[in-house]
C-alpha positions as CSV (number, residue, x, y, z in Angstrom):
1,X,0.0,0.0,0.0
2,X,1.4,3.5,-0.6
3,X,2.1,6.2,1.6
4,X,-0.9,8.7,1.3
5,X,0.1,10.8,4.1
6,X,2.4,13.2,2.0
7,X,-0.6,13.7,-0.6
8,X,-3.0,14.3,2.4
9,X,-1.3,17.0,3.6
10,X,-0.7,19.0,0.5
11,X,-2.8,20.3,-2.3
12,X,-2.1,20.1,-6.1
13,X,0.0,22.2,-8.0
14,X,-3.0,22.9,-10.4
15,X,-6.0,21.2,-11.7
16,X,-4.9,18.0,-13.5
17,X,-5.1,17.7,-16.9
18,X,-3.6,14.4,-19.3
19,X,-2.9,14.9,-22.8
20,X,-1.8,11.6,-25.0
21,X,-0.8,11.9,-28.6
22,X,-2.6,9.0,-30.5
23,X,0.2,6.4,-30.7
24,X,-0.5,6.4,-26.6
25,X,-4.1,6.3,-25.8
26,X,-4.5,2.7,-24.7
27,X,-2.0,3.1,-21.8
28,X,-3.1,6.9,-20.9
29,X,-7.0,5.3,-20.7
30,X,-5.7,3.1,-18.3
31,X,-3.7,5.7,-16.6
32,X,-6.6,7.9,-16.5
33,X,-8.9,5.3,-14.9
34,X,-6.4,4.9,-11.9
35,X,-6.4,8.2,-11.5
36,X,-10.1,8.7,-11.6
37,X,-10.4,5.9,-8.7
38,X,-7.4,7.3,-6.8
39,X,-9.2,10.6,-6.0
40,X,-12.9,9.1,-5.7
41,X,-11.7,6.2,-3.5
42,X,-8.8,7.0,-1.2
43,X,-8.2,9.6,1.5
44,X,-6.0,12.1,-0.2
45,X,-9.7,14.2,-1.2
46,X,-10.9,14.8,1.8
47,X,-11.3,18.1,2.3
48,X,-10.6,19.0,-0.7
49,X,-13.1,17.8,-3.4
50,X,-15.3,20.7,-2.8
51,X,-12.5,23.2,-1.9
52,X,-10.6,22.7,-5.6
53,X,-12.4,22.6,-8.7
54,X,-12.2,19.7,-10.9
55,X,-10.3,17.4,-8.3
56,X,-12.5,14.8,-8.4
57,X,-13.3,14.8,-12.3
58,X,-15.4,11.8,-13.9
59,X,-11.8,12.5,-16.6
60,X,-8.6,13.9,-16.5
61,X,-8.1,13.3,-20.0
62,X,-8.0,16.2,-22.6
63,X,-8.3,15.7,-26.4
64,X,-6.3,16.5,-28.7
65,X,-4.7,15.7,-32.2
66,X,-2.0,16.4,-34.8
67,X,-3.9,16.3,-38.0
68,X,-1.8,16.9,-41.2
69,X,-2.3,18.1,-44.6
70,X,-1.5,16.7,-47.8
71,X,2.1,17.3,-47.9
72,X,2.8,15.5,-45.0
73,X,2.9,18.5,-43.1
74,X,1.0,18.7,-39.2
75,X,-0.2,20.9,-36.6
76,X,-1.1,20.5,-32.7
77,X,-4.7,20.9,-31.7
78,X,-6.4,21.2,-28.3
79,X,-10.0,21.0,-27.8
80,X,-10.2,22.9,-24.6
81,X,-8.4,25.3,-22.8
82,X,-5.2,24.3,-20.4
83,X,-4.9,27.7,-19.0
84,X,-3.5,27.1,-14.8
85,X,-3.3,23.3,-15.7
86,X,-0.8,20.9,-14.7
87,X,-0.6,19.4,-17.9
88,X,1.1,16.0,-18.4
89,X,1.8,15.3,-21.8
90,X,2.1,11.3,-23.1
91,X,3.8,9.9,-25.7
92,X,5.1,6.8,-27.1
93,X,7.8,7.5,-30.0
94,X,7.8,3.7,-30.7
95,X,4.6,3.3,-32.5
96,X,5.1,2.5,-35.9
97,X,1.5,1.1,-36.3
98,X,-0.1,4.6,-37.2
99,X,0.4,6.3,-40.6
100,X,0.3,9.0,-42.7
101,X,-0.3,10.2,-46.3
102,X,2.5,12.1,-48.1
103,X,1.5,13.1,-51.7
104,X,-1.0,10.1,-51.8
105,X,2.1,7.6,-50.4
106,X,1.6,6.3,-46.8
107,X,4.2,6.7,-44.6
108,X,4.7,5.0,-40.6
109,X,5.4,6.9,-38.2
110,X,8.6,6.8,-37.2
111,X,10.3,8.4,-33.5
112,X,11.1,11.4,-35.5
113,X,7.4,12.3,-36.1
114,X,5.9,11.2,-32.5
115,X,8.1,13.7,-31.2
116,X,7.8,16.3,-33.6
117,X,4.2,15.9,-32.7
118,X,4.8,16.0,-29.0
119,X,6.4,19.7,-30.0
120,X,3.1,20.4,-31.7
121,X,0.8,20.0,-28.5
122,X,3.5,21.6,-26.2
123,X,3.6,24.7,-28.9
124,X,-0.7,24.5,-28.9
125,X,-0.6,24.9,-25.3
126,X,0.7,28.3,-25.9
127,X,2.6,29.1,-22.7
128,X,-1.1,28.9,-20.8
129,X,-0.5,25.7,-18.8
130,X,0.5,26.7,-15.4
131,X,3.0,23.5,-15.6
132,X,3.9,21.2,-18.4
133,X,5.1,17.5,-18.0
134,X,6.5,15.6,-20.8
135,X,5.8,11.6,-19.9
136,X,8.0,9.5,-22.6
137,X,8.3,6.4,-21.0
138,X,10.6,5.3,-24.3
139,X,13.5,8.0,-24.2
140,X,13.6,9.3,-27.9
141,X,17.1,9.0,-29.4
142,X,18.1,7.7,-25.8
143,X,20.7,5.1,-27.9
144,X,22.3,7.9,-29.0
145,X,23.1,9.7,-25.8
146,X,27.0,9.6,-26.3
147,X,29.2,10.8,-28.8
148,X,31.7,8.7,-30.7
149,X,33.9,11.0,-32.6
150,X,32.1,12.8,-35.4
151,X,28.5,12.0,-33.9
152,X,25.6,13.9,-33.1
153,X,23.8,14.0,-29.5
154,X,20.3,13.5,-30.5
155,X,19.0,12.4,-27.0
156,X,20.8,15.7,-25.4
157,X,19.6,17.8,-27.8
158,X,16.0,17.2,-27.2
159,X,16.2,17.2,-23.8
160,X,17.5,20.9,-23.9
161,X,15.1,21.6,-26.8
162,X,11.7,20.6,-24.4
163,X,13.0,22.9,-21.5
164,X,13.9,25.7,-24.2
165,X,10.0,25.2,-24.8
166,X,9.0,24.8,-20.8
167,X,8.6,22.0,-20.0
168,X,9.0,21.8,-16.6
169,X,9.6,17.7,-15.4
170,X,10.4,15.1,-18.0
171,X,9.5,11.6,-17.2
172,X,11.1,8.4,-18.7
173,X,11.6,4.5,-17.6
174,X,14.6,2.2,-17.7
175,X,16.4,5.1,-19.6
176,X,19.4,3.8,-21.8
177,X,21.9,6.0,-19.6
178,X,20.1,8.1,-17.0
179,X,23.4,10.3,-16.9
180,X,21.8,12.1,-19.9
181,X,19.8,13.9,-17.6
182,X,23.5,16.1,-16.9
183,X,22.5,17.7,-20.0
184,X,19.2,19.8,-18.1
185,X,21.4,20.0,-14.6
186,X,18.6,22.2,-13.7
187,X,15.2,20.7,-14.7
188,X,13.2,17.8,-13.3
189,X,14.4,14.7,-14.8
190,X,12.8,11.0,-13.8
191,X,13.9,7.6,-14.7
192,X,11.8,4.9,-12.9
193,X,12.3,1.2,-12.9
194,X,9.9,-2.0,-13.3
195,X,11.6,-4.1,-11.5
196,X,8.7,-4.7,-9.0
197,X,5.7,-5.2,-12.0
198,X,8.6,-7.8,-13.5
199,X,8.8,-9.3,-10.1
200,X,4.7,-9.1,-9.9
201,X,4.4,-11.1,-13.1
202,X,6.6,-14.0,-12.8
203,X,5.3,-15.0,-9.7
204,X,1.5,-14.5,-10.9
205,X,2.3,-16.5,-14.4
206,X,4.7,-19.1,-12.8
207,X,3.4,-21.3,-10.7
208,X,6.4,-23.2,-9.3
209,X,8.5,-20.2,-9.5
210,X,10.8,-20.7,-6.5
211,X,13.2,-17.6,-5.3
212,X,16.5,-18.8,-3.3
213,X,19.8,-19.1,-4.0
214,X,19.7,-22.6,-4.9
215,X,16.9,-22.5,-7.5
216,X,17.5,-19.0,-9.4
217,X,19.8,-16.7,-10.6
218,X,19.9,-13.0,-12.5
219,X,22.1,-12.6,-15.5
220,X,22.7,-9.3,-17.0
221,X,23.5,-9.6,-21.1
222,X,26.1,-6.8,-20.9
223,X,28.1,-4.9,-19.1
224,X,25.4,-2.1,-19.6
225,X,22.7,-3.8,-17.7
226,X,25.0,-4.4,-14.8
227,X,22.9,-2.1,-12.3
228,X,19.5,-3.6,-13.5
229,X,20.8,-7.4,-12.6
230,X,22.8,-6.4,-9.1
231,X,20.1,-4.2,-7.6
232,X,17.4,-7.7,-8.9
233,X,19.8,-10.2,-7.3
234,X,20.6,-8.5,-4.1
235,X,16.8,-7.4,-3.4
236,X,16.3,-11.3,-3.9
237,X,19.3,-12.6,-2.2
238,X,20.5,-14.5,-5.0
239,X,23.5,-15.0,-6.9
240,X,23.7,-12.7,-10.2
241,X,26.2,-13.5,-13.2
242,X,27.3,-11.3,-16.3
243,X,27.8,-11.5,-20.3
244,X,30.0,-9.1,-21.9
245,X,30.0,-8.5,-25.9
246,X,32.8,-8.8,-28.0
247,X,32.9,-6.9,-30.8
248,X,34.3,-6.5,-34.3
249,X,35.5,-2.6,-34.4
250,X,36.8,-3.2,-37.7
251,X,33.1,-3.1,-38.9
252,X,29.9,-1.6,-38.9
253,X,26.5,-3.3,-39.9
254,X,23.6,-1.4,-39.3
255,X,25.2,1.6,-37.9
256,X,27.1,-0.7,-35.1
257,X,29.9,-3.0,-34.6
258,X,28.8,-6.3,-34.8
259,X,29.1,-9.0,-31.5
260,X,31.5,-11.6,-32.0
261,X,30.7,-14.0,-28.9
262,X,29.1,-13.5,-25.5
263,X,31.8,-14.8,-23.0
264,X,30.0,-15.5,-19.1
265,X,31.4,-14.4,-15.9
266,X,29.5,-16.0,-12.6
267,X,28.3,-19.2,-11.2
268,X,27.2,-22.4,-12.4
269,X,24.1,-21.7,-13.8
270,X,23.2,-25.7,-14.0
271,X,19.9,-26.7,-12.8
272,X,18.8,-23.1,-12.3
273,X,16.1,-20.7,-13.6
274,X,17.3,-17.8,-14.4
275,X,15.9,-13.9,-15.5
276,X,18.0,-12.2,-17.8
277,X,17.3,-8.6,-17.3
278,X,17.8,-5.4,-19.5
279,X,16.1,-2.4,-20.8
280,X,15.2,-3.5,-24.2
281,X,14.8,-5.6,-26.7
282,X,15.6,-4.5,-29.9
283,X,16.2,-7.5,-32.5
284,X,16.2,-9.6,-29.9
285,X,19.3,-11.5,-31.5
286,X,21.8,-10.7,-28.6
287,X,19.2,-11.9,-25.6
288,X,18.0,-15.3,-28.0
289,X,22.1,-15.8,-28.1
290,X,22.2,-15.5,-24.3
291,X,19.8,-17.7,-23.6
292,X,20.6,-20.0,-26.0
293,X,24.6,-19.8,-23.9
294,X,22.9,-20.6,-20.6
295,X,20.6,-23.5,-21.6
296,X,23.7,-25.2,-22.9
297,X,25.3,-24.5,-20.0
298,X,22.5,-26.5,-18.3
299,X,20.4,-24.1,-17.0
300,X,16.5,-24.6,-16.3
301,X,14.0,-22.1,-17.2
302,X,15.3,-18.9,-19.0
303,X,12.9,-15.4,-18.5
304,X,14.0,-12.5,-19.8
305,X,12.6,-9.2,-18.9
306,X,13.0,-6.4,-20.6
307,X,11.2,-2.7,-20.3
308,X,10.7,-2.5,-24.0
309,X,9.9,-5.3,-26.2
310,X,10.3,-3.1,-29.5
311,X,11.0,-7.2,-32.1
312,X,12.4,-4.9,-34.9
313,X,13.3,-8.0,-36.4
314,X,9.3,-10.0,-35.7
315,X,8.8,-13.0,-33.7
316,X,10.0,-15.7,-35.6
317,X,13.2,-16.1,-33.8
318,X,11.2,-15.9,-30.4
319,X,8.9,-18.6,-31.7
320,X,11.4,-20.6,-32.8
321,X,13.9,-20.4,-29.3
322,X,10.3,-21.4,-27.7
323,X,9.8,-24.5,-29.5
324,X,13.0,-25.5,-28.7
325,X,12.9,-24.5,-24.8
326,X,15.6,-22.0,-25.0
327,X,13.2,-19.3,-23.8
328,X,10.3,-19.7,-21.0
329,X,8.4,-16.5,-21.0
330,X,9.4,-13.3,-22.4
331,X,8.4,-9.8,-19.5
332,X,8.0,-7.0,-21.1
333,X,5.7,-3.9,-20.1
334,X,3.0,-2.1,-21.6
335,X,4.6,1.5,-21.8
336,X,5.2,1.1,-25.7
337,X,3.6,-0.2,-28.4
338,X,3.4,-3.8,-28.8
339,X,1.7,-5.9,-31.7
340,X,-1.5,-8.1,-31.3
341,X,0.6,-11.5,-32.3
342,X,3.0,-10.2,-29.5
343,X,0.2,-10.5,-27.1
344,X,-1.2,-13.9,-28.4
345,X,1.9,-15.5,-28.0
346,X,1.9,-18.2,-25.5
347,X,5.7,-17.0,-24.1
348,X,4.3,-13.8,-23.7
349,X,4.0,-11.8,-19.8
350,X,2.6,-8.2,-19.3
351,X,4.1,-6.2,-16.5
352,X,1.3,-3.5,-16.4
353,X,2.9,-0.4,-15.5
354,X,-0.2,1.7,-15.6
355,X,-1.2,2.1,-11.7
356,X,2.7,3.1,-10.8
357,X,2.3,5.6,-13.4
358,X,-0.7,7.1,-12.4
359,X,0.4,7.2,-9.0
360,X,3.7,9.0,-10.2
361,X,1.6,11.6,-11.8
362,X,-0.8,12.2,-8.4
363,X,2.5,12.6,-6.5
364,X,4.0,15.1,-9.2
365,X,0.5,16.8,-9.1
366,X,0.5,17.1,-5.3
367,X,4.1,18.4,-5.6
368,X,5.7,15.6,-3.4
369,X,8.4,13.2,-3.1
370,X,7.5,10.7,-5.5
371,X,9.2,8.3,-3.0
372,X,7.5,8.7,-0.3
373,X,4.2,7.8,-2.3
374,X,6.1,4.7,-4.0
375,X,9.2,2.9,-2.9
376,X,9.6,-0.4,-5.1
377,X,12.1,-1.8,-2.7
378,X,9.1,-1.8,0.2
379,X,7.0,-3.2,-2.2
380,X,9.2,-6.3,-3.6
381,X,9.9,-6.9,0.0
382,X,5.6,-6.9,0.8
383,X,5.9,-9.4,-2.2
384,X,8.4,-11.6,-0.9
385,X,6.8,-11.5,2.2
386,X,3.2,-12.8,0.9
387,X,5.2,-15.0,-1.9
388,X,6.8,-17.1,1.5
389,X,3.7,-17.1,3.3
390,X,1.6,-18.8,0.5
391,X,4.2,-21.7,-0.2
């Protein structure tokens, strides 16, 4: 249960209001419904449902659109005024389902165009808003948040371009390299982790899940998810081992250098299950070869969790590791855009990150520590706690 008490004794910044471009309206519906039953259900509106207008709203959502003309061309619309809101502003750069028409071609949408359309409906709002929050759970051009001699700094470069255009807080999960947020020193910038919902759903999809030293171990695919896996395996208190890439630098395919081998540094893995944790999945072709490493080194069940199941590549390879018991189940969350056949597929978990989300944005809205209204740690440890109690 969260901690209500900070949100009790404060008042919102401004009336709430939730804006999602189109390529995020499933997950801001859901969002919205939490936060509808958040502040007709629980404590934090007493005495002030009838003191501030339009706490308790039936809807916190707001429409609006980017319709484009025939050259491909768009604009932001709002159909109602933001003037003193607290406006939180959704998007998903990773939805490649919706189109557009360009001179009669029809074009996907690609991150470029979700977030030129997220500077549409920041621009509409016109400087009215008492407060605007950008929530991107996907980092746009967060890959490219390094340089590497003659390279641009994409993911930099939009962060200072939204707080050029004020926004205020800038909310993102499982970001490639949080340290990108050194680039607005002086702005609110939020990475959040799943590791809780990933938690949540293997224990509610696995049955015979069992969580000690002896039957389970994390393994991070790369030195890059190192934080991810240690901060899993001690929370846990089991063993954790590593894979680190190596790399032909004499090359480049696809605009990287391809991986040679995947060498493992740990424990016997033999007889375990293990959860392969990282932020993404991309292709998928590095986390199938993992998996693929550590059933051959005997291990039992593989799940990988990941915050972003983007399967450039499709499914067939998933499908394929599955029929041949390389892969168990496949975590991801439901922050970016996933396809139907993802979510038929037998392998396939949902860790719903809707209700953290929504609580996020009543905390931000209250102007409190988002901690003290959420702390994963307390809440894997509650978990834990009823997990041993109903074995």
């Amino acid at each position: 249960m969260a901690n209500l008490e900070p949100l009790i004794q404060s008042i919102p910044v401004a009336p709430l209001k939730l804006a999602s471009l189109e390529g995020c309206r499933t997950l801001a519906d859901q969002v919205n419904n939490y936060l509808v039953s958040f502040r007709h259900e629980s404590p934090t509106n007493v005495g002030q449902a009838d003191s501030l207008q339009g706490y308790c709203a039936d809807s916190y959502l707001l429409e609006c659109e980017c319709p484009r003309f025939g050259s491909g061309e768009g604009k932001g619309v709002l159909k109602e005024s933001v003037r003193g809101c607290d406006l939180f502003i959704m998007v998903d750069v990773t939805n490649y389902s919706l189109t557009y028409r360009v001179n009669g071609y029809e074009n996907h949408m690609s991150p470029d165009n979700h977030y030129q359309d997220l500077k549409r409906i920041i621009s509409a709002a016109d400087g009215k808003a008492r407060r605007i929050n950008v929530i991107m759970p996907f980092l746009y051009e967060g890959r490219q948040h390094k340089r590497s001699k003659r390279e641009s700094l994409d993911c930099a470069l939009m962060l200072q371009e939204l707080v050029d255009m004020g926004v205020s807080n800038i909310l993102t999960f499982d970001a490639h390299d949080p340290r990108v947020s050194n680039s607005i020193p002086l702005h609110g910038f939020d990475s959040f982790m799943p590791t809780y919902q990933f938690l949540k759903a293997l224990v509610n999809s696995v049955p015979d899940f069992v969580i000690d030293n002896d039957h389970l171990m994390i393994i991070s695919p790369d030195e890059g998810a190192m934080g991810r896996a240690v901060y899993f395996s001690n929370i846990l208190g089991v063993d954790m081992g590593m894979f680190y890439k190596r790399r032909d630098y004499s090359t480049v395919v696809n605009g990287k250098n391809p991986i040679v081998a995947h060498e493992f540094l740990g424990d016997d893995v033999k007889g375990k299950d293990v959860i392969i944790i990282d932020d993404m999945i991309s292709s998928g072709e590095s986390m199938l070869d993992v998996a693929k490493q550590l059933k051959e080194r005997g291990a039992g069940r593989v799940f990988v969790c990941t915050t972003f199941g983007l399967f450039t590549d499709g499914l067939a390879k998933f499908d394929e590791y599955y029929e041949k018991g390389y892969i168990s189940k496949v975590v991801t969350t439901n922050l970016n855009y996933r396809p139907q056949e993802l979510l038929t597929r037998p392998y396939y978990q949902e860790a719903d990150m809707s209700k953290f989300l929504a609580s996020i944005i009543d905390a931000l809205n209250h102007n409190v520590s988002i901690s003290s209204v959420q702390s994963p740690t307390d809440k894997i440890h509650k978990l834990l706690e009823k997990y041993k109690n109903e074995r």
